[in-house]
C-alpha positions as CSV (number, residue, x, y, z in Angstrom):
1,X,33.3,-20.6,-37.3
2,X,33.9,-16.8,-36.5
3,X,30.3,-16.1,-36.6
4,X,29.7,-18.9,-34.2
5,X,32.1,-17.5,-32.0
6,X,31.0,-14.1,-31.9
7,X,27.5,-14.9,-30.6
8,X,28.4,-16.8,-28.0
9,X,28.8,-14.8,-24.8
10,X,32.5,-14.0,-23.4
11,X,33.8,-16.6,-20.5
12,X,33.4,-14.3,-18.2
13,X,29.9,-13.7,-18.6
14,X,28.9,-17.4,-18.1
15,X,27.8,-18.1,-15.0
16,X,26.3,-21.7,-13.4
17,X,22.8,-21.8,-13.1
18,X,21.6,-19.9,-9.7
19,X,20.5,-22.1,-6.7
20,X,17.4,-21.1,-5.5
21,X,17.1,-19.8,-2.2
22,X,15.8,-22.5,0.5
23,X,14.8,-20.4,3.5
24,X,13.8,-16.9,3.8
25,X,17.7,-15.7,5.0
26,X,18.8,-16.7,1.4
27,X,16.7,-14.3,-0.1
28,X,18.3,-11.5,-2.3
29,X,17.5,-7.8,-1.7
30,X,16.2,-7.8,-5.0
31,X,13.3,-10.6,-4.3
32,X,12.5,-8.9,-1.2
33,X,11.7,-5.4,-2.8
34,X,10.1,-7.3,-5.4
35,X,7.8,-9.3,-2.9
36,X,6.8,-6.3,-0.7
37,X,6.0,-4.5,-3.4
38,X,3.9,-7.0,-5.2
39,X,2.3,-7.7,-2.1
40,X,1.3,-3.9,-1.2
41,X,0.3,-3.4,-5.1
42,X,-2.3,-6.6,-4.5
43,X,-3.4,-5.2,-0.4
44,X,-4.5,-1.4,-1.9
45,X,-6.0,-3.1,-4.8
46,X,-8.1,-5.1,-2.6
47,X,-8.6,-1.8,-0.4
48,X,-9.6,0.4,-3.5
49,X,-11.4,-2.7,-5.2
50,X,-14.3,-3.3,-2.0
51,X,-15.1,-0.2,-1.3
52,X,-17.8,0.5,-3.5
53,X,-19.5,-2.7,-3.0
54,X,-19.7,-2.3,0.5
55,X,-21.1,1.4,-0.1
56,X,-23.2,0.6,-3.3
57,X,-26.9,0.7,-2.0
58,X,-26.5,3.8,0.2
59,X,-24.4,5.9,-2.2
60,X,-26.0,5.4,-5.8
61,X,-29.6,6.1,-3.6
62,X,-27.7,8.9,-2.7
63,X,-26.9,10.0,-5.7
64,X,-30.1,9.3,-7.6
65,X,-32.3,11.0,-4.6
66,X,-33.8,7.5,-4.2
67,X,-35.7,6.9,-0.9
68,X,-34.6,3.3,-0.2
69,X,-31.6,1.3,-1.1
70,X,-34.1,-1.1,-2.2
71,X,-35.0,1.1,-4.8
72,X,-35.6,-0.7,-8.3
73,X,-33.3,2.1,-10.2
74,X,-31.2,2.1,-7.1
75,X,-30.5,-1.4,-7.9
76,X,-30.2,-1.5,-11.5
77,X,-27.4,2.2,-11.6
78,X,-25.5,0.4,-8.7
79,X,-25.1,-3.0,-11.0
80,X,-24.6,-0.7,-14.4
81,X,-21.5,0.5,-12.2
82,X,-20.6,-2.2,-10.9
83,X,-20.3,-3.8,-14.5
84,X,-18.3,-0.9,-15.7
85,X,-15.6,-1.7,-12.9
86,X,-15.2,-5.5,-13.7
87,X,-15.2,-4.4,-17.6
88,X,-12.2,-1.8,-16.9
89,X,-10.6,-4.5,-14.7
90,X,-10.4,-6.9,-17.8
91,X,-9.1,-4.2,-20.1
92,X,-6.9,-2.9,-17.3
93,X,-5.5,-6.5,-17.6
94,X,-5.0,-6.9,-20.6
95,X,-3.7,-3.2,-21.7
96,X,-1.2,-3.1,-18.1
97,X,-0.2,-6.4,-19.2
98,X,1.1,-5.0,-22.5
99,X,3.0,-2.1,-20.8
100,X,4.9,-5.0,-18.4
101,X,5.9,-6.9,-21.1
102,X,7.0,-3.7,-23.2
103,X,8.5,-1.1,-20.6
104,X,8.7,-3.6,-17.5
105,X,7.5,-4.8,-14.3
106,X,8.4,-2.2,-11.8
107,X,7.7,0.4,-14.1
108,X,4.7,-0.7,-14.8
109,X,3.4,-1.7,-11.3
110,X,4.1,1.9,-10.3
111,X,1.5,3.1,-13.4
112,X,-1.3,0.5,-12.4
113,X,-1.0,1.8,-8.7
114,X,-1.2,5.5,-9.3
115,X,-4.0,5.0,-11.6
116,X,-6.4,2.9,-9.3
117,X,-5.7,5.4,-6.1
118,X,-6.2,8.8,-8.4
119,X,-9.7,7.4,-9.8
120,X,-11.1,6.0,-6.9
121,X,-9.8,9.0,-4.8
122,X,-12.2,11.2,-7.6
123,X,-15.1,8.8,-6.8
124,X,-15.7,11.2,-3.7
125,X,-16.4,13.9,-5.8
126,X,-19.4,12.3,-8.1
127,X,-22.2,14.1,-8.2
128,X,-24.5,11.6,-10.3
129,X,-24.5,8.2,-10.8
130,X,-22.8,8.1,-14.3
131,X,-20.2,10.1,-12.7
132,X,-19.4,7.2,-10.4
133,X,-19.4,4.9,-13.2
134,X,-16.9,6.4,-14.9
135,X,-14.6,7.0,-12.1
136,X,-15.0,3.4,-10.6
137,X,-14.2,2.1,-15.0
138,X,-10.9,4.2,-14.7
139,X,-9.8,2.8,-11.8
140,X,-10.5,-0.5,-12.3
141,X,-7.8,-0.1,-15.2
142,X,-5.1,-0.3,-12.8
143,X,-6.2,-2.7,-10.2
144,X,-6.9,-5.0,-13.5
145,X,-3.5,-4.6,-14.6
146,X,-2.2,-4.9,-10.8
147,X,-2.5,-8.5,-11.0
148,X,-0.9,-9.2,-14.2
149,X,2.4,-7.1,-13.1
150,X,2.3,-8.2,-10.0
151,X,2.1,-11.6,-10.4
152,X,4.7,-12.0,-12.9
153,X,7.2,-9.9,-11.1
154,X,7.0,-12.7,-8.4
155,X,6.9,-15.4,-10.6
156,X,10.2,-14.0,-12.0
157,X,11.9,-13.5,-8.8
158,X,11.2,-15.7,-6.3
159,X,11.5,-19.3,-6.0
160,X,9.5,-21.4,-8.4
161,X,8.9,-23.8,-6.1
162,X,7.3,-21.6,-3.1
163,X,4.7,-20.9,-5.8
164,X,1.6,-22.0,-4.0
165,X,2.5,-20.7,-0.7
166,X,3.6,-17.3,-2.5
167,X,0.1,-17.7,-4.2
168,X,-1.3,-17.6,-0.7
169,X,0.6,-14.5,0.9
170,X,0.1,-12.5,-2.0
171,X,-3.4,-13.6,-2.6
172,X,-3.5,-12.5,1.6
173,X,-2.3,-9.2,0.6
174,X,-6.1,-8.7,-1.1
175,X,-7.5,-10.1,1.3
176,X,-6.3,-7.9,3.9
177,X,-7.2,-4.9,1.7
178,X,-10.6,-5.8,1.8
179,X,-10.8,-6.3,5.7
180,X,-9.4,-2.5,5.9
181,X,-12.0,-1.5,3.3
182,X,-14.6,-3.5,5.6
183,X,-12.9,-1.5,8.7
184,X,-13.1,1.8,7.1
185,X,-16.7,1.2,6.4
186,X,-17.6,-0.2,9.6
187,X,-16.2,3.1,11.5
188,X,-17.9,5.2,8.8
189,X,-21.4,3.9,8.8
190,X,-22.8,6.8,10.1
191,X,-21.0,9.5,7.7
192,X,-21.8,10.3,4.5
193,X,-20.9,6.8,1.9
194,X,-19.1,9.0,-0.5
195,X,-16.3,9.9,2.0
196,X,-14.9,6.5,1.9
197,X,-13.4,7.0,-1.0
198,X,-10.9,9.2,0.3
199,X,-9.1,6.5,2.0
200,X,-8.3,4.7,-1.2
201,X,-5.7,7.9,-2.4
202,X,-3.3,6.2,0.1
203,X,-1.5,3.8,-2.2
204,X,-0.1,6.3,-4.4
205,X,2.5,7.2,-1.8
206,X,4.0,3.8,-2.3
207,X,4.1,4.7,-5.9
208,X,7.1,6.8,-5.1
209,X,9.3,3.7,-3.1
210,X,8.6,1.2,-5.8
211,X,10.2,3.6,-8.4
212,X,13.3,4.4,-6.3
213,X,14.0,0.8,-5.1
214,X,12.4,-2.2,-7.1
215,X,14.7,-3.0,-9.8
216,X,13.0,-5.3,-13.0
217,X,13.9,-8.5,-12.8
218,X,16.6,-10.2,-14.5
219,X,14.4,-12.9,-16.4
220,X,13.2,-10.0,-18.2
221,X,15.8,-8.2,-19.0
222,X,17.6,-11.8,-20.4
223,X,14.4,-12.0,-22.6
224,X,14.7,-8.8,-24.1
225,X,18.1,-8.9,-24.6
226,X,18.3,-12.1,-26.6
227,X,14.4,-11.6,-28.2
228,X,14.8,-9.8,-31.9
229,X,11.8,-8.4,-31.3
230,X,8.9,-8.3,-29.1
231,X,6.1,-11.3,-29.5
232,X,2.7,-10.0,-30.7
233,X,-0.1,-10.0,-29.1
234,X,-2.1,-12.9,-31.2
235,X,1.0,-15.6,-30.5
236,X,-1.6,-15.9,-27.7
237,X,-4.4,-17.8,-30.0
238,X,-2.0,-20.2,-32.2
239,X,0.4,-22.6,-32.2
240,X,0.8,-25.0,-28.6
241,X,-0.2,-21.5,-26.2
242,X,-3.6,-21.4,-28.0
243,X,-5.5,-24.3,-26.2
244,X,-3.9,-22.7,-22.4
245,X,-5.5,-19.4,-23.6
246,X,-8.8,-20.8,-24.1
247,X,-9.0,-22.8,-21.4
248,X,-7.5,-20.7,-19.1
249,X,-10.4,-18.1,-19.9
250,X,-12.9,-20.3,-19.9
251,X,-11.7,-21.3,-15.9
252,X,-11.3,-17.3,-15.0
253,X,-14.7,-16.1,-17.2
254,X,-16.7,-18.9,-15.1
255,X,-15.1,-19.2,-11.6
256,X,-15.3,-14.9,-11.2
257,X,-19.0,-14.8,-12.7
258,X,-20.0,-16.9,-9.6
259,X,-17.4,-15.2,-7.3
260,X,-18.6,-11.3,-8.8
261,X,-22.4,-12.3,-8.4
262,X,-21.8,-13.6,-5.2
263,X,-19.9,-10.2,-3.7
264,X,-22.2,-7.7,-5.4
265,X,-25.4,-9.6,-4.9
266,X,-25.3,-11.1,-1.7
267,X,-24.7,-7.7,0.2
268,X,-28.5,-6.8,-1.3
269,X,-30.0,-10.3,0.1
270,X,-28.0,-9.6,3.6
271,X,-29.7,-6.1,3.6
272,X,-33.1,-7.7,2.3
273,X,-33.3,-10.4,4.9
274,X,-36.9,-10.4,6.6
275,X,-35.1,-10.3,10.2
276,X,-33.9,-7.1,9.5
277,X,-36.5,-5.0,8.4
278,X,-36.8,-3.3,11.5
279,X,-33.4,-2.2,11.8
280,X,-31.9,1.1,10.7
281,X,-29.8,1.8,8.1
282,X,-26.6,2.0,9.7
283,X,-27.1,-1.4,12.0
284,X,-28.0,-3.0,8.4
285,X,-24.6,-1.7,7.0
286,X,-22.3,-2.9,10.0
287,X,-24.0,-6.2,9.7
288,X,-22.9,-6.6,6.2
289,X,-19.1,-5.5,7.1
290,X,-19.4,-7.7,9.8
291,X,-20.1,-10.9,7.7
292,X,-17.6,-9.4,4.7
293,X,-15.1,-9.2,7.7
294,X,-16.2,-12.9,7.8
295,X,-16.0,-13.9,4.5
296,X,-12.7,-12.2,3.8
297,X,-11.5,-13.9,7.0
298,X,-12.2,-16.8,5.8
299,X,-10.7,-16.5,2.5
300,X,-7.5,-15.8,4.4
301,X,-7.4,-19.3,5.7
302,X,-8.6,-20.2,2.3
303,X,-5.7,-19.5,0.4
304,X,-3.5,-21.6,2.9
305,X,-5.0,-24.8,2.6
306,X,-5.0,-24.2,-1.5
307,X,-1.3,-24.0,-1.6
308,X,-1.1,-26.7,0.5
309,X,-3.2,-28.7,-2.0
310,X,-1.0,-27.7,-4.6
311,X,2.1,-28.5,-3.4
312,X,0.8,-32.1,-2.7
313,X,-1.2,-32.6,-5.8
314,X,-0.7,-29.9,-8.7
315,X,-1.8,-26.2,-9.6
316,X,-5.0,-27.9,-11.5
317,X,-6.0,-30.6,-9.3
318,X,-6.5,-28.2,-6.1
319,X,-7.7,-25.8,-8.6
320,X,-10.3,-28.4,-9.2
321,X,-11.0,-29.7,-5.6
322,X,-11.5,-25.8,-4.7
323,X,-14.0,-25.5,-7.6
324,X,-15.8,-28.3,-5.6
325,X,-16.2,-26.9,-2.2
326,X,-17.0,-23.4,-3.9
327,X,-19.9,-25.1,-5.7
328,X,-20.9,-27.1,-2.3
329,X,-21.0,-24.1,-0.3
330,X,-23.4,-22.1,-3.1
331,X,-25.6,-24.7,-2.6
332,X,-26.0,-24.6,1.2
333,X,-25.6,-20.9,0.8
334,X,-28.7,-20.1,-1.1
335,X,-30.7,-23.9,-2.4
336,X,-33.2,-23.0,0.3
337,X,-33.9,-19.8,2.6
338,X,-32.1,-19.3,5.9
339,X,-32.2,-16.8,8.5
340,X,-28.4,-15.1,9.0
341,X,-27.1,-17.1,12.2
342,X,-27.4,-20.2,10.0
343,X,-26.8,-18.5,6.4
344,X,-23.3,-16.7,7.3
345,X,-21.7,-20.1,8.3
346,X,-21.9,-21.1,4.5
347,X,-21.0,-17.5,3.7
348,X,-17.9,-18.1,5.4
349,X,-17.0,-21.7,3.4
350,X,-17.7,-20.0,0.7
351,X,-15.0,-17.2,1.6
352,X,-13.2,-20.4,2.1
353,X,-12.8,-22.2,-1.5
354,X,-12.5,-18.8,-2.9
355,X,-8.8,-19.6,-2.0
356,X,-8.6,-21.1,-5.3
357,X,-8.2,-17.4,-6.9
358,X,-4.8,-17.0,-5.1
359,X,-3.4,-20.3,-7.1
360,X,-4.3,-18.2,-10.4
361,X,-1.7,-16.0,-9.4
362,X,1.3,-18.2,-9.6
363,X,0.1,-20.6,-11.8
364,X,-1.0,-18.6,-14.8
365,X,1.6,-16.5,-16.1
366,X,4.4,-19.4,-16.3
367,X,2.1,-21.1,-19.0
368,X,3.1,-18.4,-21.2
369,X,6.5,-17.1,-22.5
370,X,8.5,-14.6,-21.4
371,X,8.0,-11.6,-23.1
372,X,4.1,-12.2,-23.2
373,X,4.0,-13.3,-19.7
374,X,1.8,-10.4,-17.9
375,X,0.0,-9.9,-21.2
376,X,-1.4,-13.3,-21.2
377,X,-1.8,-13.8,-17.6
378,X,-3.7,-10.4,-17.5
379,X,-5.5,-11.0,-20.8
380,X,-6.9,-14.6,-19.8
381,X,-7.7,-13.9,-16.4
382,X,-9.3,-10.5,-16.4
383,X,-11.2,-10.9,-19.4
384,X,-13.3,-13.1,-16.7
385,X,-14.1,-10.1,-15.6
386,X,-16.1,-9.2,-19.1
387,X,-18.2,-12.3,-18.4
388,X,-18.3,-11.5,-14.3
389,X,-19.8,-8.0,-15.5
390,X,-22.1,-9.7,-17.6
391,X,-23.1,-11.9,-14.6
392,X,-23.6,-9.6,-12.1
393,X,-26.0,-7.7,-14.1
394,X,-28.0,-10.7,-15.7
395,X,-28.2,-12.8,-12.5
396,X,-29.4,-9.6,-10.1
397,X,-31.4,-8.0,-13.0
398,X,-32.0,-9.8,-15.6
399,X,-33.3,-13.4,-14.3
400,X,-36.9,-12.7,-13.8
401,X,-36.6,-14.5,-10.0
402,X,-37.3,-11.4,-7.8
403,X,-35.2,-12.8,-5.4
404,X,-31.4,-12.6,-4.6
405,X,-31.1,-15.5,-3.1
406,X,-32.7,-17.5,-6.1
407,X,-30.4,-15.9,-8.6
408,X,-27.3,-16.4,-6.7
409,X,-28.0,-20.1,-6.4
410,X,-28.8,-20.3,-9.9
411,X,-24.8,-18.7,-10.3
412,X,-23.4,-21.4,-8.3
413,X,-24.0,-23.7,-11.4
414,X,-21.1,-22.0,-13.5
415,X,-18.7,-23.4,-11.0
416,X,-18.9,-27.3,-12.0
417,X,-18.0,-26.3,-15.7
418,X,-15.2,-24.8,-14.8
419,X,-13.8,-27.4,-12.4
420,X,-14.0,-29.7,-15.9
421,X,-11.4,-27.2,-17.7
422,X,-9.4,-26.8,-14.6
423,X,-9.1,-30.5,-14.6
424,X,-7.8,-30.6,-18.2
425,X,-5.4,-27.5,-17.9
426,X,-1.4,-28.3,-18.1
427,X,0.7,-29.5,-15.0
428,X,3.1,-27.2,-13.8
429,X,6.0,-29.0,-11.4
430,X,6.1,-25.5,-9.9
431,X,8.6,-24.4,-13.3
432,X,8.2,-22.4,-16.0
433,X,7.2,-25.0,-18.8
434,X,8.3,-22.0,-21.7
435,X,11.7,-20.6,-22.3
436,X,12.0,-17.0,-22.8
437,X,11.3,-16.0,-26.4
């Protein structure tokens, strides 16, 4: 009986389960650090993530001395670096991940940040195209491993039951990063593409708050405390988390494929449109951050009427209804050719249903425990982007249609199969479904 004794805590450090906090004023210091920061972290990563693809074309011609950003090696270097980003994005996931679970959450939020605005800062400074590419791989390590951290310091500090409408805000904070990246290149059309790279060096000043005032949170430290040791890695692929990790994969790999294509590719089919052939290359480049500005806009509103869906029907069923209007919209999008007044209104339904990537980030990393939280939220999802790396190349390069619009159809069929594991993931009732181990 004296060993039973000893492990259980003193009296005075019981205490009664914590009521979560029903409005906004009941909000702890603590979760509002956490949520600023969380929510900043995601807005630079969305600021740092766009700006190559909205510079691509003009910048690899650039750098290869190419005469056209229609270029054939012009588009096959720009896709070859684009494919390097998504790949560092899924390692950046899944290595960042690692670190959160290890060292924790704040610390390592504060890593992932400085390491996506000192590389993308350096792409400025390329002076050939595989210089770019290895910049724009290194960077993509920390906004890969962004969202793991980020999303599981939220998940571990906020409400459980705001999940889908924190989903939405944070999954806005990207959003809005993309808008400034589609700002910055809007005002910048007419200077030289490389410059634009500058801008993304801001978010390493917020490096310097989160370190000072976000504390970890206490579900982690609880689960390090009472864990004998840390979880390895492969406790992802067996026993009862095995199935979530393969279908949550499968979900990601297929859903960010179609999205991926979609961003790289359909900037190239805006530009290639037969209307504007006549137009110079700075009115082509403000129309495409004119309908990105649309898209992103869009997507805004998109992640709104996901967590609404989710908070009447489940993660996984809205998951699965926004698969269906992302798969609609791809099909008016691109089954048949359009001129841009009547193409950009299924551009912007498709920024629409793309809401579905904000659930991801509030659903995921509950369905695995504690102390392997970010590394299995940032494993499954960003390997996707292996897969979307995969697809940007193969669909723009690789699929023998000589036409954007084709191949970006053809992409839209990924999106059905991964509506059918979305619909057979677990049910979450918006609480964590795994103890800390």
């Amino acid at each position: 009986m004296k060993t039973t004794t000893q492990s259980l805590p003193v009296p005075e450090q019981v205490s009664p389960p914590k009521r979560e906090a029903q409005n906004l004023q009941e909000l702890t210091p603590q979760q509002w650090k956490s949520g600023i920061a969380a929510w900043l972290g995601w807005l630079f990563d969305g600021l740092d993530m766009h700006l190559y693809t909205l510079v691509a074309a003009p910048f690899v011609m650039q750098l290869l001395l190419a005469s056209s950003p229609a270029d054939p090696q012009v588009k096959r270097y720009s896709s070859w670096i684009q494919a390097a980003f998504l790949i560092g994005w899924a390692l950046g996931g899944g290595f960042f991940g690692r670190v959160g679970d290890l060292l924790g959450r704040s610390r390592a939020l504060s890593l992932t940040i400085i390491t996506y605005a000192l590389f993308t800062g350096l792409s400025s400074f390329a002076q050939a195209w595989w210089h770019l590419l290895i910049f724009r791989f290194l960077a993509a390590l920390g906004i890969g491993g962004e969202w793991a951290v980020g999303s599981s310091l939220l998940s571990e500090t906020w409400p459980k039951r705001w999940g889908p409408w924190i989903s939405a805000v944070l999954q806005t904070g990207v959003n809005i990063g993309v808008l400034l990246a589609c700002v910055t290149t809007y005002l910048m059309a007419g200077q030289n593409p490389r410059w634009v790279f500058l801008v993304g060096i801001l978010p390493a000043l917020l490096v310097f708050w989160i370190r000072r005032a976000v504390p970890e949170p206490e579900e982690w430290h609880q689960a390090k405390a009472e864990a004998r040791q840390q979880p390895p890695v492969w406790d992802l692929f067996r026993g009862d988390v095995l199935p979530i990790s393969i279908k949550t994969i499968l979900v990601c790999s297929l859903t960010l494929t179609a999205w991926w294509a979609f961003q790289f590719w359909n900037q190239q089919h805006l530009r290639n449109l037969p209307e504007l052939a006549s137009w110079t290359v700075a009115q082509r480049e403000q129309l495409v951050s004119k309908s990105f500005f649309i898209i992103i806009a869009s997507a805004i509103l998109g992640n709104f009427i996901a967590g609404w869906l989710a908070s009447l029907f489940s993660y996984r069923r809205a998951i699965a209804i926004m698969c269906l209007g992302f798969f609609i919209s791809f099909m008016g999008a691109y089954a048949a050719p359009r001129d841009y007044s009547s193409l950009i209104v299924w551009l912007a339904l498709i920024g629409l249903f793309s809401g579905v990537f904000g659930l991801f980030t509030m659903y995921l990393p509950p369905l695995f425990p504690t102390l392997l939280r970010t590394t299995g939220a940032g494993f499954c999802y960003n390997i996707g982007r292996i897969a979307a790396a995969f697809g940007t190349v193969f669909f723009g390069l690789f699929s023998q249609v000589g036409d954007f619009r084709v191949a970006l159809f053809s992409v839209g069929f990924l999106i059905p199969v991964a509506l059918v594991f979305a619909w057979i993931l677990p049910d979450l009732k918006l609480t964590n479904p795994h103890k800390a181990s």
